[in-house]
N, C-alpha and C positions, 0 to 999 in steps of 0.2 A: 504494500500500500504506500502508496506517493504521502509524504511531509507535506499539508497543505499548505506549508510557507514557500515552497519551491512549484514555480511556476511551470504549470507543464508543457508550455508550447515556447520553447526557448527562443522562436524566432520573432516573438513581440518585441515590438522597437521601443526604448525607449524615448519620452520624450526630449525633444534638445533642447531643452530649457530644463533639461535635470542633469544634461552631459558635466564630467567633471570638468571637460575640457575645452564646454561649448563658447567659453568666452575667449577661446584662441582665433588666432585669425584663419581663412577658413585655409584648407588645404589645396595646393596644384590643381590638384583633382577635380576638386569641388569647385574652384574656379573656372578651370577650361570645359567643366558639361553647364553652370548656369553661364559662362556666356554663349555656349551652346545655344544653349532654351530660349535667352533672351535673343540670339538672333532671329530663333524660330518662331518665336514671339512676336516678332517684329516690337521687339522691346531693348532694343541695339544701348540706346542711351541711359535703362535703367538699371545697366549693369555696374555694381560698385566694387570695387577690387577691395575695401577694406572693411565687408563683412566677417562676422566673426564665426566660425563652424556650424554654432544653432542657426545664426541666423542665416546663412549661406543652406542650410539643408533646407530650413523652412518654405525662402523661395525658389529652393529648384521642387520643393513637393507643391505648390504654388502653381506653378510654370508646367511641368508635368501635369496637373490638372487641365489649366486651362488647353494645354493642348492635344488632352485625353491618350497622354501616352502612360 
């Protein structure tokens, strides 16, 4: 029988506003897919280089939305 403290579906995301490390700035990575997005977006100018990891994930889940990918 499963510890009802340990979550059984290990692939729930946490939120990034709980990350330890969400107030870094965002990563390479996470830079070159939201200016990705915002290309696809046709959101070229709302791209900000000095988003910080939450908030860099928040709107590429944003952006993937509106463009139902």
């Amino acid at each position: 029988m499963q510890d009802s403290n340990v979550k059984s579906d290990l692939n729930v995301s946490k939120d990034p506003d709980e990350w330890v490390s969400g107030d870094d700035p965002m990563t390479p990575s996470q830079a070159s897919y939201l200016k990705t997005l915002c290309e696809q977006a046709g959101e070229e100018t709302d791209f900000d280089e000095r988003l910080s990891k939450a908030e860099a994930s928040k709107r590429i889940d944003a952006l993937k939305a509106k463009l139902k990918l």
